[in-house]
C-alpha positions as protocol buffer text, in pm:
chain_id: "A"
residue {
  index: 1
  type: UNK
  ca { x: 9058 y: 8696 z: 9157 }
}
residue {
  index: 2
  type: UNK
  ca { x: 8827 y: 8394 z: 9036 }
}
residue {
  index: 3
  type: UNK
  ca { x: 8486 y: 8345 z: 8915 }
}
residue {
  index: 4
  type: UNK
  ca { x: 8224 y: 8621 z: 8930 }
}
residue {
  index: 5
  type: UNK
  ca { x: 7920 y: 8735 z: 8784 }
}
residue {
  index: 6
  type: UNK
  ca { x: 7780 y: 8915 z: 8500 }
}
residue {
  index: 7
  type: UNK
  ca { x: 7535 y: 9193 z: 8512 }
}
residue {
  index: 8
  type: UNK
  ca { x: 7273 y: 9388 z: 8261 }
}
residue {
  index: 9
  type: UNK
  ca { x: 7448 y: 9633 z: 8091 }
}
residue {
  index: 10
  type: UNK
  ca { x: 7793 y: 9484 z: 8088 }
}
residue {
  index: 11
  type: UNK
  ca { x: 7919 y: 9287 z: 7804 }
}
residue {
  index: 12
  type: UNK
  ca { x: 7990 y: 8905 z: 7877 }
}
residue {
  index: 13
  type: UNK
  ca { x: 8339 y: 8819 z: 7704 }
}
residue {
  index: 14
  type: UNK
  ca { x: 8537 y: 8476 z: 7676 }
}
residue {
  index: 15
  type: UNK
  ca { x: 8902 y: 8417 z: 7613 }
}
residue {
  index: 16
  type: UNK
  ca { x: 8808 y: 8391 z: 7252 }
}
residue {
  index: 17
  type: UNK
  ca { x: 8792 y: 8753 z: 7220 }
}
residue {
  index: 18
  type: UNK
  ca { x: 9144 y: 8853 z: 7392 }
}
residue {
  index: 19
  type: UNK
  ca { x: 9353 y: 8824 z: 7073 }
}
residue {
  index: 20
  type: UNK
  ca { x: 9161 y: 9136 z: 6958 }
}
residue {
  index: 21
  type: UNK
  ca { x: 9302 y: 9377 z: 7202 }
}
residue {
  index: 22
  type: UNK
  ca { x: 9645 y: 9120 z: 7268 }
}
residue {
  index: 23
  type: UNK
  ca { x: 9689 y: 9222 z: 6880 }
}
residue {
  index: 24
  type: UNK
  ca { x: 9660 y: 9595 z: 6928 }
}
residue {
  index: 25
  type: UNK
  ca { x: 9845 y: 9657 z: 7205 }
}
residue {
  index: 26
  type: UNK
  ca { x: 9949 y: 9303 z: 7396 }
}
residue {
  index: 27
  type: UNK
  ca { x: 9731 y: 9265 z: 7676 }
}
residue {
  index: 28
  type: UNK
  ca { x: 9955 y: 9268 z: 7970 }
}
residue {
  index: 29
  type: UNK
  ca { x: 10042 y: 9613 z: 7840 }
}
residue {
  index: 30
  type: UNK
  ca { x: 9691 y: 9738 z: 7824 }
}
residue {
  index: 31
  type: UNK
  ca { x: 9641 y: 9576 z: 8169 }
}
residue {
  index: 32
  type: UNK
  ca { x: 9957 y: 9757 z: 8293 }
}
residue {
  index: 33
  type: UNK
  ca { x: 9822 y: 10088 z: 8181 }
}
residue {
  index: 34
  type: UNK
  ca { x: 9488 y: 10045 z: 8311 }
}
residue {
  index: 35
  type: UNK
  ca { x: 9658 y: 10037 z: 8631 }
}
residue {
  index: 36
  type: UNK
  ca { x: 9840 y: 10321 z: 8636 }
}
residue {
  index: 37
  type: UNK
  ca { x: 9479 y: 10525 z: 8455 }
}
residue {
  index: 38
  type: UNK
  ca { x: 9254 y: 10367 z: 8721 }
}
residue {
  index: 39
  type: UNK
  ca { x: 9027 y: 10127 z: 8477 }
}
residue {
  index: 40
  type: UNK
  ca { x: 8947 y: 9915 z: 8696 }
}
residue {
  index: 41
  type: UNK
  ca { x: 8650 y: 9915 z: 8937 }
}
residue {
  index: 42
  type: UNK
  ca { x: 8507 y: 9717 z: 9214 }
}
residue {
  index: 43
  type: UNK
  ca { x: 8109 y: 9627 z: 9219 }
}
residue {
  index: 44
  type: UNK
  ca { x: 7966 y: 9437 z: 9517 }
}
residue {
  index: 45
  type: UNK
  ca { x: 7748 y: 9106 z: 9592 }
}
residue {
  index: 46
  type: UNK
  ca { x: 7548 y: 9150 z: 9920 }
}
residue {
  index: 47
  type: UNK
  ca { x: 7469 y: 8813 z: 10111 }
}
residue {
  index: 48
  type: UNK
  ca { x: 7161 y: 8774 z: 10378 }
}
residue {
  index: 49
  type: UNK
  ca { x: 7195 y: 8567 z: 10663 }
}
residue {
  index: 50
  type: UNK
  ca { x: 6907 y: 8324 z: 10685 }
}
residue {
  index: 51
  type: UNK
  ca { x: 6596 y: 8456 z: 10901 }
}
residue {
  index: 52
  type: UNK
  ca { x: 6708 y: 8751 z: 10927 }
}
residue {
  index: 53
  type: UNK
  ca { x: 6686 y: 9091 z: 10655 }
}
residue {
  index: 54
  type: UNK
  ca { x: 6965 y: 9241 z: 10713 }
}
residue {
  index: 55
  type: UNK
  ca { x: 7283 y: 9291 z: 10482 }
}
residue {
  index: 56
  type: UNK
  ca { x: 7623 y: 9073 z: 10645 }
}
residue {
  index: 57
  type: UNK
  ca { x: 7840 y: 9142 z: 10398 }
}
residue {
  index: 58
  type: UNK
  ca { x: 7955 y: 9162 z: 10031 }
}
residue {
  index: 59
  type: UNK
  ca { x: 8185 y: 9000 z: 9780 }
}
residue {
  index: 60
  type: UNK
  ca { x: 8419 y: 9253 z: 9598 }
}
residue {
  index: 61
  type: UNK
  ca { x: 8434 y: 9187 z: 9227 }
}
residue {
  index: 62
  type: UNK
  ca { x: 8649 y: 9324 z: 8935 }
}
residue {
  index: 63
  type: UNK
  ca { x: 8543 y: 9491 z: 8607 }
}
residue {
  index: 64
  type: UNK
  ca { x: 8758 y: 9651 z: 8365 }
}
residue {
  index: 65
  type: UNK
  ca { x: 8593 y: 9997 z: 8223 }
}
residue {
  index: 66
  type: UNK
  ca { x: 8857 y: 9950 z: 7894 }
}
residue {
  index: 67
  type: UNK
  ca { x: 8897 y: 10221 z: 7691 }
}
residue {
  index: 68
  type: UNK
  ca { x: 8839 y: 10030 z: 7345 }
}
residue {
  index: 69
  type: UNK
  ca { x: 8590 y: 9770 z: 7476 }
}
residue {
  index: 70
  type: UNK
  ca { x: 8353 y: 9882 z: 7746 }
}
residue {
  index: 71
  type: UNK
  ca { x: 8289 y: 9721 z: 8017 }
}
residue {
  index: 72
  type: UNK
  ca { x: 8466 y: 9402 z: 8081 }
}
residue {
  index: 73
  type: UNK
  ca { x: 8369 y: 9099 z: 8291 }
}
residue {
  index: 74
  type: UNK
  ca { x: 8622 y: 8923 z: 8460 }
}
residue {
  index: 75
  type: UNK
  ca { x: 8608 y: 8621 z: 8243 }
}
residue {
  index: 76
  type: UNK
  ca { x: 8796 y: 8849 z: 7960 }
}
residue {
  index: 77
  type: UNK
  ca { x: 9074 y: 8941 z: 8146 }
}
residue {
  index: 78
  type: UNK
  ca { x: 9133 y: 8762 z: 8492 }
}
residue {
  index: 79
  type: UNK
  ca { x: 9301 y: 8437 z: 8403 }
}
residue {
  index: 80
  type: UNK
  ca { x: 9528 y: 8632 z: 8170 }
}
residue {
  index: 81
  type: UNK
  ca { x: 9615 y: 8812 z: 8487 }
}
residue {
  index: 82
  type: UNK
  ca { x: 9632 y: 8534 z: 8718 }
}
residue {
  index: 83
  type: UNK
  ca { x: 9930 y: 8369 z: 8498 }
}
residue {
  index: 84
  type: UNK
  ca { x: 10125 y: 8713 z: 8464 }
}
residue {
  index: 85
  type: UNK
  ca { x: 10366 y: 8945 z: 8597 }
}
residue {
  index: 86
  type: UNK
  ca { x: 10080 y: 9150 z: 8761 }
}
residue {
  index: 87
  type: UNK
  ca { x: 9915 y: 8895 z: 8925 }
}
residue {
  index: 88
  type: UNK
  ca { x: 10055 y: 9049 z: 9260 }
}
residue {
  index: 89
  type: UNK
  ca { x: 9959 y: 9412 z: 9174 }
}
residue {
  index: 90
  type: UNK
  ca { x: 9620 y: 9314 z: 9103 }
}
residue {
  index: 91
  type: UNK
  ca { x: 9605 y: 9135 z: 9458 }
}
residue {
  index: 92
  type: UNK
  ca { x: 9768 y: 9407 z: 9612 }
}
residue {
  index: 93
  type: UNK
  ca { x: 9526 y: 9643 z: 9436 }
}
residue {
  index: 94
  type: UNK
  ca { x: 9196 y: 9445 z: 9563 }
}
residue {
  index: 95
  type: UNK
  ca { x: 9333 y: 9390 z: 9897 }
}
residue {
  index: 96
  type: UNK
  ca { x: 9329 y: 9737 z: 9929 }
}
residue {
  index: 97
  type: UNK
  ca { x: 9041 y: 9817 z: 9838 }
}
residue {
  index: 98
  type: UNK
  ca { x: 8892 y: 9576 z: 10085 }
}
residue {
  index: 99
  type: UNK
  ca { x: 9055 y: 9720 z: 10357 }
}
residue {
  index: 100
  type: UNK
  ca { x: 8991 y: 10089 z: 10306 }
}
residue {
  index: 101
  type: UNK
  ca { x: 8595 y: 9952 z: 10248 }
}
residue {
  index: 102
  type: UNK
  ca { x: 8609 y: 9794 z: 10603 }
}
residue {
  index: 103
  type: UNK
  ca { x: 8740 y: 10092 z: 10745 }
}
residue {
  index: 104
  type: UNK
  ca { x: 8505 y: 10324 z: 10612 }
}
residue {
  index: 105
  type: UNK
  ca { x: 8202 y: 10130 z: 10667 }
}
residue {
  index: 106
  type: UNK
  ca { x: 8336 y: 10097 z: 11041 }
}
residue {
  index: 107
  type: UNK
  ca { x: 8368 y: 10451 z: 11069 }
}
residue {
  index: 108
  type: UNK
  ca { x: 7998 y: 10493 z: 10948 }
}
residue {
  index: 109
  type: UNK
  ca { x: 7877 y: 10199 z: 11232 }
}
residue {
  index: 110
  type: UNK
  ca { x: 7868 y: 9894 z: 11029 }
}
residue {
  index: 111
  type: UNK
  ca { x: 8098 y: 9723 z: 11214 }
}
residue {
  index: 112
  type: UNK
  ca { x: 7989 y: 9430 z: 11150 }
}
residue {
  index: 113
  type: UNK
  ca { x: 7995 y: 9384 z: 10843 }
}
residue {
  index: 114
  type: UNK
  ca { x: 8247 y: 9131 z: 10625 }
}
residue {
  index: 115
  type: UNK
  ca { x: 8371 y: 9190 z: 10291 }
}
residue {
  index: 116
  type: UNK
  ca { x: 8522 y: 8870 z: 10075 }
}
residue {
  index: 117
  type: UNK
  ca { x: 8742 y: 8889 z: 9793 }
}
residue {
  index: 118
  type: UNK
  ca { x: 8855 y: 8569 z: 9555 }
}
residue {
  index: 119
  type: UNK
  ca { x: 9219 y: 8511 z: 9513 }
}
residue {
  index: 120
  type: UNK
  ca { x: 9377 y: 8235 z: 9317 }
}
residue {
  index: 121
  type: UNK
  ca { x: 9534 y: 7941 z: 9450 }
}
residue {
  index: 122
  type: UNK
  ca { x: 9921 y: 8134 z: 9332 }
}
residue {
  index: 123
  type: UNK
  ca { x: 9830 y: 8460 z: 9498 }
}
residue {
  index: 124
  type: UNK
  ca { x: 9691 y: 8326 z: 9840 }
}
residue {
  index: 125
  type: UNK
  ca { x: 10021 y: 8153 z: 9866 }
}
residue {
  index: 126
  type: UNK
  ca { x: 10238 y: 8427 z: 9874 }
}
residue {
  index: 127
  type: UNK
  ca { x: 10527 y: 8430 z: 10117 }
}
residue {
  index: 128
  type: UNK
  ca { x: 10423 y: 8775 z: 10244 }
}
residue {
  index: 129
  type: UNK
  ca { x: 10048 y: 8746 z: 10179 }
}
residue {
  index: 130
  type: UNK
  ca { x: 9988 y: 8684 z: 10574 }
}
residue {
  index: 131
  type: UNK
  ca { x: 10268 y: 9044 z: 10726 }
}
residue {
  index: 132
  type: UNK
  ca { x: 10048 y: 9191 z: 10406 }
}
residue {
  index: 133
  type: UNK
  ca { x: 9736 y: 9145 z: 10570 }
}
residue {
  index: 134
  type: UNK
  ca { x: 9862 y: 9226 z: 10964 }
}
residue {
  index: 135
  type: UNK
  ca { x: 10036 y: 9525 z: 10823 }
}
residue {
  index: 136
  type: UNK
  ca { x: 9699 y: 9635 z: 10727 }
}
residue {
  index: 137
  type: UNK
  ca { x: 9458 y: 9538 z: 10930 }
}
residue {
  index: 138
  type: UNK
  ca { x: 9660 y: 9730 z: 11201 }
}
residue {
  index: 139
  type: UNK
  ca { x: 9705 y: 10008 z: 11023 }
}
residue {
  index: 140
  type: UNK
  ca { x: 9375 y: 10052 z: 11013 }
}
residue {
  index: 141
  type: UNK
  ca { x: 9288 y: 9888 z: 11341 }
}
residue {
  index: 142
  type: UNK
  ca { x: 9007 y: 9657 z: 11161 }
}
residue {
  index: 143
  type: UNK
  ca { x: 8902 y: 9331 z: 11341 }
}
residue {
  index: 144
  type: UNK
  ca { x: 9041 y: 9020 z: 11114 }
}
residue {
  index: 145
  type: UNK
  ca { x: 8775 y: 8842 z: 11071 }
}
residue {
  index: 146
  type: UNK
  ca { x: 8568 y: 9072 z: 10897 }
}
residue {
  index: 147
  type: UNK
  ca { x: 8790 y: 9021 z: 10609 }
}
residue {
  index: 148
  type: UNK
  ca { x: 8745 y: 8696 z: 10399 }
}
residue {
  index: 149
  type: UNK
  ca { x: 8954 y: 8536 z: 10097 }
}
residue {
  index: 150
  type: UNK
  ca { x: 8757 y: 8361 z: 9935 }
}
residue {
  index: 151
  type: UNK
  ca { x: 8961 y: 8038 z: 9731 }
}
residue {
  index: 152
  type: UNK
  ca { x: 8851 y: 8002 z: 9400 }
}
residue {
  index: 153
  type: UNK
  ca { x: 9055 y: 7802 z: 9135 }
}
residue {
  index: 154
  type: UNK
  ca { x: 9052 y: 7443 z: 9126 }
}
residue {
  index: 155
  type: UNK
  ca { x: 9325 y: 7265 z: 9347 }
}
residue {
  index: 156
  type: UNK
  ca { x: 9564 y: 7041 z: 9223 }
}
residue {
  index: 157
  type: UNK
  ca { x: 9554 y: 6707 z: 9478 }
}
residue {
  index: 158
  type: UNK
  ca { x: 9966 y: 6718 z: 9385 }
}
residue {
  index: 159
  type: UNK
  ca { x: 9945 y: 7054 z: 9621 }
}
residue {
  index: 160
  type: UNK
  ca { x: 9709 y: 7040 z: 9884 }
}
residue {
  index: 161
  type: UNK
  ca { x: 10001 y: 7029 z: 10138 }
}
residue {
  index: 162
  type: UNK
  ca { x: 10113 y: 7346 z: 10008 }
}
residue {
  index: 163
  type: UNK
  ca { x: 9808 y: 7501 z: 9990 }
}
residue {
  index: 164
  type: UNK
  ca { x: 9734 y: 7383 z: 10331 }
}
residue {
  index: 165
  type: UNK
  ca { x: 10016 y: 7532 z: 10499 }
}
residue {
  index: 166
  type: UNK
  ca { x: 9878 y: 7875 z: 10300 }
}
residue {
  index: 167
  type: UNK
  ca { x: 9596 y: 7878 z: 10390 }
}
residue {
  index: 168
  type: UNK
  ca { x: 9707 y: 7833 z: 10764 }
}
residue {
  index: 169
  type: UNK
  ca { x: 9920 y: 8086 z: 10754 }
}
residue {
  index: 170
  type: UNK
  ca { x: 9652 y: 8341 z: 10655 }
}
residue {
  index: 171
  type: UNK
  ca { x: 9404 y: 8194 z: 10902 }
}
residue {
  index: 172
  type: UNK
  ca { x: 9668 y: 8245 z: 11152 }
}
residue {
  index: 173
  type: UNK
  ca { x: 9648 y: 8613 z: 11094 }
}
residue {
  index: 174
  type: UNK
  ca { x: 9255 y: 8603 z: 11203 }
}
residue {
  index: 175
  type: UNK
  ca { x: 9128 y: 8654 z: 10829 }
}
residue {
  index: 176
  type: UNK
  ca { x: 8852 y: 8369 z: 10736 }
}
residue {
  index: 177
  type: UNK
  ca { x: 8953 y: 8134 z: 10449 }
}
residue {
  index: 178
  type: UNK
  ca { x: 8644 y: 8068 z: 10248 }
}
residue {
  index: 179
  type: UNK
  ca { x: 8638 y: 7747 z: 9942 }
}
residue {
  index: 180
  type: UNK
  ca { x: 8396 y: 7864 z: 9671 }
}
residue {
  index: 181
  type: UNK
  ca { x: 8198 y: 7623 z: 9486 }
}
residue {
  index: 182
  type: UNK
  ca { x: 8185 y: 7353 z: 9704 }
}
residue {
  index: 183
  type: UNK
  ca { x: 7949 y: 7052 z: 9598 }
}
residue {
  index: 184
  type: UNK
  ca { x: 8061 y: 7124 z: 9245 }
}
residue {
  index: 185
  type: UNK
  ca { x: 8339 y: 6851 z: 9081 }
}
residue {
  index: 186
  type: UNK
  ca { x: 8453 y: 6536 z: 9255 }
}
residue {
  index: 187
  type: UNK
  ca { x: 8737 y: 6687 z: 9524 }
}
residue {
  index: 188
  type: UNK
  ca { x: 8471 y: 6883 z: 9694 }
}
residue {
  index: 189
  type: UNK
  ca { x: 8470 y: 6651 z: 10036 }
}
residue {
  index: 190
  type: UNK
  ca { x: 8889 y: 6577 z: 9978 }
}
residue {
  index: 191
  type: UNK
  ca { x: 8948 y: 6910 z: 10003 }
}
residue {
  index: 192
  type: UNK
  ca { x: 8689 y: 6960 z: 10318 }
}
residue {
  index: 193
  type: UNK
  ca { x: 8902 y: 6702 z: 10446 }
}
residue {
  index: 194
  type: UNK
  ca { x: 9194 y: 6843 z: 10410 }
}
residue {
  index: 195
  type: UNK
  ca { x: 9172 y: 7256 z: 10382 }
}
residue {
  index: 196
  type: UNK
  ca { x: 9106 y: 7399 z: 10728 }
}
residue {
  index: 197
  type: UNK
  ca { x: 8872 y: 7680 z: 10548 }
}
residue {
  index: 198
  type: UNK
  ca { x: 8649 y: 7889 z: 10799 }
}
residue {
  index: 199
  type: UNK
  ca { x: 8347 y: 7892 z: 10564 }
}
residue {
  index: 200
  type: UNK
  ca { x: 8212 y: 7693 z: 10207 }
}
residue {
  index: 201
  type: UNK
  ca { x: 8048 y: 7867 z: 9936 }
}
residue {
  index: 202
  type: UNK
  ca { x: 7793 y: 7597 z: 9809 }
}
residue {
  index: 203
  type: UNK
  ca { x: 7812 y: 7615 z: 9485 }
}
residue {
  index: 204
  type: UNK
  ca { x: 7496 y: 7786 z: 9258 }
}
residue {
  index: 205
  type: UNK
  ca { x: 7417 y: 7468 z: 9047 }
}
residue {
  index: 206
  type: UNK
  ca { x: 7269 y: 7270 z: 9344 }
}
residue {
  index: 207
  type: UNK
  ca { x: 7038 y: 7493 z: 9418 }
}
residue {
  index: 208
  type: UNK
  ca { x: 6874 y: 7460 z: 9005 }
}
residue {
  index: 209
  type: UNK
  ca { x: 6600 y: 7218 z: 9101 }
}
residue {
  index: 210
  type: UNK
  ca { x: 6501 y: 7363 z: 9431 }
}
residue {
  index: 211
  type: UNK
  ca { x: 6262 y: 7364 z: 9609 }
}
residue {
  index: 212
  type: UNK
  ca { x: 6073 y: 7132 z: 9352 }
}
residue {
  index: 213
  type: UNK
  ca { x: 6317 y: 6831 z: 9350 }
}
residue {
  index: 214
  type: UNK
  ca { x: 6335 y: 6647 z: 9629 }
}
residue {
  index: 215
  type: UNK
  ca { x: 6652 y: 6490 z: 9583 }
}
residue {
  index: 216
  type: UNK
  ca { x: 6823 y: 6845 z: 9527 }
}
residue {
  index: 217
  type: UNK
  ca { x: 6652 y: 6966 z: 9864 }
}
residue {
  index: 218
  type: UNK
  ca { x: 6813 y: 6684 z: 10009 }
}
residue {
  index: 219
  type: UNK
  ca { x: 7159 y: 6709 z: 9865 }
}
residue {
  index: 220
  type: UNK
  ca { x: 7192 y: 7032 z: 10001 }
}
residue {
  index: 221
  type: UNK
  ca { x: 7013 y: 7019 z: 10318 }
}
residue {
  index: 222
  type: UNK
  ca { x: 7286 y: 6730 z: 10384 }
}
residue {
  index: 223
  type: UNK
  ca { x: 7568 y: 6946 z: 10294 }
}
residue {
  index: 224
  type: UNK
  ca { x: 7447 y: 7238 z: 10493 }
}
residue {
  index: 225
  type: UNK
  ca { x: 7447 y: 6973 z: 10799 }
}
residue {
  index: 226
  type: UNK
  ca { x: 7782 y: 6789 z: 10732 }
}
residue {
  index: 227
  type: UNK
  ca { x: 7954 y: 7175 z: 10729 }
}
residue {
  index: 228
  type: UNK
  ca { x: 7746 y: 7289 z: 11051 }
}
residue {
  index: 229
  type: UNK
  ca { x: 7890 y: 6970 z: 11228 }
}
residue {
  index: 230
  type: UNK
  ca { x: 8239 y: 7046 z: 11064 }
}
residue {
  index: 231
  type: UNK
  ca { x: 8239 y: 7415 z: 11286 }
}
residue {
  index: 232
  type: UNK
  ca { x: 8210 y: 7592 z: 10897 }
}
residue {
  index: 233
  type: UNK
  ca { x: 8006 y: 7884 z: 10792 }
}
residue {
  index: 234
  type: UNK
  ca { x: 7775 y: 7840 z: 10522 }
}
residue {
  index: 235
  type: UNK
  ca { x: 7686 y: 8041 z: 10224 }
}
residue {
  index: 236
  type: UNK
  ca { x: 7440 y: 7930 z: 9952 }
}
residue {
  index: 237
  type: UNK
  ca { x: 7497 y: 8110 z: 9614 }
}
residue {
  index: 238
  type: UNK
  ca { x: 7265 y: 8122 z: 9309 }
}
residue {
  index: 239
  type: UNK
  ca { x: 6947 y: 8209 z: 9503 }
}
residue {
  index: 240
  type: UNK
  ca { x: 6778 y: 8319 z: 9186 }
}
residue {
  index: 241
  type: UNK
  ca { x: 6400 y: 8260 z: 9273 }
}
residue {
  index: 242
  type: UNK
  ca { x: 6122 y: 8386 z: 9538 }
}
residue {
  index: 243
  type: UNK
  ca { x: 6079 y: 7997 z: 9553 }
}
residue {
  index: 244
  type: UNK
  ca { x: 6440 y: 7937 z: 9618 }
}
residue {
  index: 245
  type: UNK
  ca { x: 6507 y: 8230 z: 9880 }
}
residue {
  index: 246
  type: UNK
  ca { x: 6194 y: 8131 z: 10098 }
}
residue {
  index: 247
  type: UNK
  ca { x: 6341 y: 7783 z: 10137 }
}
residue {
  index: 248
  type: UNK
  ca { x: 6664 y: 7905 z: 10175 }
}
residue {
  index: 249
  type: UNK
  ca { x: 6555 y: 8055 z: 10469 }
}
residue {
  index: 250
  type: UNK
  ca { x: 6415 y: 7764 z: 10645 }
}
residue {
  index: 251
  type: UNK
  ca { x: 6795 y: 7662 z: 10696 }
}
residue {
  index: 252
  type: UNK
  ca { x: 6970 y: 7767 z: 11045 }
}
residue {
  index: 253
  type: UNK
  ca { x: 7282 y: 7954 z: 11031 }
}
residue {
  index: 254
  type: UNK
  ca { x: 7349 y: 8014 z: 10699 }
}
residue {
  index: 255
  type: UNK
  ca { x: 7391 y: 8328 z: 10480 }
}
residue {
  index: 256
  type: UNK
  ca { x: 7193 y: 8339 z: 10110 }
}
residue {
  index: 257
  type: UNK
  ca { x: 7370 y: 8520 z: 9778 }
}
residue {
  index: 258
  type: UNK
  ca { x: 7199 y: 8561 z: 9403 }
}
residue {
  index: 259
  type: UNK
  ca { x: 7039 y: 8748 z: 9176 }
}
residue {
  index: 260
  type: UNK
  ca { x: 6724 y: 8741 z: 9383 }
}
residue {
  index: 261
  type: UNK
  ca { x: 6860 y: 8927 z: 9639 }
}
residue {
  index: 262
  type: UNK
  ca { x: 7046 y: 9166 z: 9430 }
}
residue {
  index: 263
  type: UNK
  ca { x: 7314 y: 9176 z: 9126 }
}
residue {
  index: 264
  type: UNK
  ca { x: 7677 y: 9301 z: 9229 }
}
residue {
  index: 265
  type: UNK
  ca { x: 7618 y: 9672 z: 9256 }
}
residue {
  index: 266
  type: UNK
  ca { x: 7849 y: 9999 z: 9280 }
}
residue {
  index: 267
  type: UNK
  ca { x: 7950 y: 10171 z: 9562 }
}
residue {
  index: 268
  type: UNK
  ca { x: 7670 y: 10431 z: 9508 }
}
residue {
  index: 269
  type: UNK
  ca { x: 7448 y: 10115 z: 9534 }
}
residue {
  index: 270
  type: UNK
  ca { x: 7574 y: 9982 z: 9846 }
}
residue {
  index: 271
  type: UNK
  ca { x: 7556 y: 10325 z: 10035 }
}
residue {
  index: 272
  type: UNK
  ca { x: 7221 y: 10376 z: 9955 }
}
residue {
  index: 273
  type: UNK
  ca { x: 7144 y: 10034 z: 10067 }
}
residue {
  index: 274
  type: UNK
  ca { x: 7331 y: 10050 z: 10387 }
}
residue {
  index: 275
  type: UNK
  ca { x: 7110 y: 10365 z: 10439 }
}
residue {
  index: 276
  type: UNK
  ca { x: 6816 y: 10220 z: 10417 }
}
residue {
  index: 277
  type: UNK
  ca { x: 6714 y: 10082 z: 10727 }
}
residue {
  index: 278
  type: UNK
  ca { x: 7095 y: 9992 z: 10810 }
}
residue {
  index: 279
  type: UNK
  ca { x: 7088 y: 9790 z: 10520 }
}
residue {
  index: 280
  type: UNK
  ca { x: 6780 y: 9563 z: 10549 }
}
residue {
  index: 281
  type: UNK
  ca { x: 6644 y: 9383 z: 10315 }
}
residue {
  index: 282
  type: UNK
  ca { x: 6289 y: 9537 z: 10252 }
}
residue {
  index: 283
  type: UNK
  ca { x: 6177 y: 9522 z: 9895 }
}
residue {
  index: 284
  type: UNK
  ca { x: 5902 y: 9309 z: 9828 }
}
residue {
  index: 285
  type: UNK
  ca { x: 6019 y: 9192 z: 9494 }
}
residue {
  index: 286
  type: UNK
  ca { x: 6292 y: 9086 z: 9643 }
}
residue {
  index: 287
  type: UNK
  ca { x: 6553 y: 9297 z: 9475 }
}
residue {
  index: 288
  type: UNK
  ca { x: 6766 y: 9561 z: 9671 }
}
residue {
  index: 289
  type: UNK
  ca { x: 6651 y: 9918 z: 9544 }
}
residue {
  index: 290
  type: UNK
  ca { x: 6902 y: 9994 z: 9297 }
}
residue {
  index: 291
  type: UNK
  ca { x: 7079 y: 10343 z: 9300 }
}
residue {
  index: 292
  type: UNK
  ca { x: 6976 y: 10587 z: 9047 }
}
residue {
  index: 293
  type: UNK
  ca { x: 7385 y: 10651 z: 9048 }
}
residue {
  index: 294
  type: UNK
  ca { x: 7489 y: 10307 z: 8950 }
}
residue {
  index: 295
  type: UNK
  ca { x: 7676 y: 10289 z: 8698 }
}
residue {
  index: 296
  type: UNK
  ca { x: 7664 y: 9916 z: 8554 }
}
């Protein structure tokens, strides 16, 4: 369920502060029970395709709206549940989410639209990830491909011939395979090599020094290239400037994600932003309008 993003009002914990609530109640415990009381809530990262203004999709993210604490960002809870016994509820949990998103927003004529969510390396895996998936995307007679998991942990070289036949698998099943943070670390172009993903997620830190630095512009704009030629999609995350969107969108094909565009949002947000104008991308601060309803 990976790396996300924090926004204003939420409070921005690290594995520091666990202990606290591990103490009180032992955290896979509290986890459990936030299951079962519904504590957990999705909020949504739209993405722009290049040259155009219209929404293409979202990321799904996790927060935890915990009793004691507030609101919790993923970093205070997620790799606690990657390593334990709920790992597969969780996944189970987000995956259905996603689909019953898809479905509705195909039922209100955005079709087109894709929805991502990140999985660890363990849960993508899964034996029965890939009849999971069929099972539902029939169910609900969704096309595949608007559905997107998004690969988030750091690989182990040891098991990139395990992960490889995973990740098949799922592709296999017409749901896009997407490796986040590309550019970022040393294994970036190994695993290129050797992950058939559908799409790379450059990561946010290239884009810093852009526009400005030449050599960043560069970097990029040769990464961009290299995963065109590969037949990959490409998204650029971390768009945080006006600077930095308007040269994003000199690049063909690609689709743009940051703050600059918009925070993740709530559901209240993203209806009122698919409303408007069928979800294009209008104001002229750059910043979708957010939703008087919203509760983050």
């Amino acid at each position: 369920m990976g790396r996300e993003f924090e926004t204003a009002n939420s409070r921005q914990f690290n594995m520091d502060m666990i202990p606290k609530t591990a103490n009180s109640y032992g955290i896979v415990g509290d986890m459990e029970r936030g299951l079962t009381r519904g504590e957990f809530l999705f909020v949504y990262q739209p993405r722009l395709r290049s040259g155009e203004t219209k929404i293409s999709g979202f990321d799904v993210l996790m927060r935890w709206r915990h009793p004691v604490d507030g609101l919790l960002e993923p970093s205070a809870f997620i790799s606690v549940v990657d390593n334990s016994r709920l790992a597969g509820s969780f996944t189970d949990l987000l995956l259905a989410h996603a689909i019953d998103m898809l479905s509705a927003w195909k039922a209100k004529g955005h079709d087109r639209l894709t929805l991502a969510v990140h999985l660890s390396v363990p849960e993508l895996s899964r034996l029965d990830l890939p009849a999971k998936l069929r099972a539902l995307l029939i169910e609900r007679q969704l096309p595949a491909d608007r559905l997107q998991i998004e690969l988030t942990d750091v690989v182990e070289p040891a098991k990139l011939d395990f992960l490889e036949d995973a990740i098949n698998a799922v592709r296999a099943t017409g749901v896009k395979v997407a490796l986040d943070n590309f550019g970022a670390g040393f294994t970036s172009l190994t695993l290129l090599h050797q992950l058939s993903v559908d799409i790379l997620k450059i990561d946010g830190s290239l884009l810093r020094n852009v526009p400005q630095h030449a050599e960043s512009r560069c970097i990029l704009e040769t990464l961009v290239r290299l995963g065109q030629r590969m037949g990959k999609q490409l998204v650029l995350q971390g768009i945080e400037t006006e600077y930095q969107y308007r040269w994003a969108r000199t690049l063909p094909g690609i689709e743009c994600q940051g703050y600059y565009i918009s925070k993740p949002i709530s559901l209240a947000g993203v209806d009122e932003l698919l409303a408007s104008s069928a979800g294009e991308f209008l104001d002229a601060s750059g910043s979708v309008p957010p939703s008087s309803t919203d509760p983050l």
